[in-house]
C-alpha angles and dihedrals in degrees: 000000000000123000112259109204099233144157152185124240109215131167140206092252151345112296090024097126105263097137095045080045093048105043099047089047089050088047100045089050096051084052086061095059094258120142100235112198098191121206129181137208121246134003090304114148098187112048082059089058089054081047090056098051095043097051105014098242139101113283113223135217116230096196119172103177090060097030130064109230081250095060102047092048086061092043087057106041084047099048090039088058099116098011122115089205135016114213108200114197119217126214128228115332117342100269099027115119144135094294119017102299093350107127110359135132085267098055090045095053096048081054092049108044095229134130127252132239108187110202108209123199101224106176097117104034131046120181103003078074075096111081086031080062099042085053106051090040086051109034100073109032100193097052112092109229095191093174158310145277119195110201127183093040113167106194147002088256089049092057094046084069102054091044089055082049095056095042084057110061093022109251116126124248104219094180148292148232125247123232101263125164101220095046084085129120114224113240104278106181099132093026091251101149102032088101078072088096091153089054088049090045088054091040093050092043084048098050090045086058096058092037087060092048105054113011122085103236096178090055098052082048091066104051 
């Protein structure tokens, strides 16, 4: 089988971004002509839905509390069969699982072999995102941290912060996501507005469109 460049989008912690992140990076790429297969950590039926809109395939779960490793290997080579990338969703913060690290977005992408771009709400700190970055690129060696997405950034002074953040400790900024009150998903805990397929269409255009203005594609592609 051949190798299909893929990896996980994780972030620091819950409400971070990682679903606005995920779904305008699926959905840039697919405007480029790229065969996204989407996965997403954990049992979630709804972030799959969002998957599905933003690539046009089938969104699957990489659940290790209910999957052997075995299992979800197998899951991942079969699903990844025609795609160019494969965009692996995390769930909550980057080692939270059922039990400690179990299950978490770590432990998903050391089973499956693929980088790490943490995506990090900044909205309340600038450059103290620092020692929150040097801990999450050292405290797991094996875990390949391959970059970072600010989201939530508020000015070109503000970024100028992070960047000097990341320069500093030696992990690459590959982008980030302005403040910007429409680029919201609507509280989704029950699923009750998931039947709103023209808003996620907009919300998913829209993110796309920031993705591609101020993320660097190419070098995602690359990782």
């Amino acid at each position: 089988m051949k190798h299909i460049p893929s990896l996980l989008i994780g972030a620091a912690s819950s409400n971070s971004g990682k679903t606005t992140f995920t779904i305008g990076l699926q959905r840039a790429l697919v405007r480029r002509h790229v065969v996204v297969q989407p996965f997403k950590c954990g049992p979630d039926y709804i972030d799959t839905l969002y998957h599905r809109l933003a690539t046009g395939r089938d969104s699957i779960n990489l659940d290790s509390f209910l999957s052997s490793s075995e299992h979800l290997r197998e899951l991942f080579r079969r699903y990844s069969e025609g795609a160019d990338v494969c965009v692996i969703e995390g769930v909550m913060g980057l080692f939270d699982g059922y039990d400690v690290s179990l299950g978490s977005s770590a432990e998903i992408a050391l089973l499956l072999d693929v980088p790490v771009v943490l995506v990090v709400n900044a909205r309340s700190m600038a450059y103290s995102v620092a020692p929150l970055l040097y801990g999450y690129l050292h405290f797991q060696p094996r875990l390949r941290i391959a970059g970072v997405v600010f989201n939530m950034v508020g000015s070109d002074r503000h970024l100028g912060f992070l960047c000097q953040a990341c320069r500093d400790i030696g992990v690459d900024c590959l982008g980030y996501l302005p403040r910007n009150p429409e680029l919201v998903i609507p509280n989704r805990h029950l699923g009750l507005t998931i039947q709103e397929k023209e808003r996620m269409e907009q919300l998913i255009s829209l993110a796309a469109d920031e993705v591609e203005r101020h993320v660097n594609l190419d070098k995602i592609l690359a990782l």
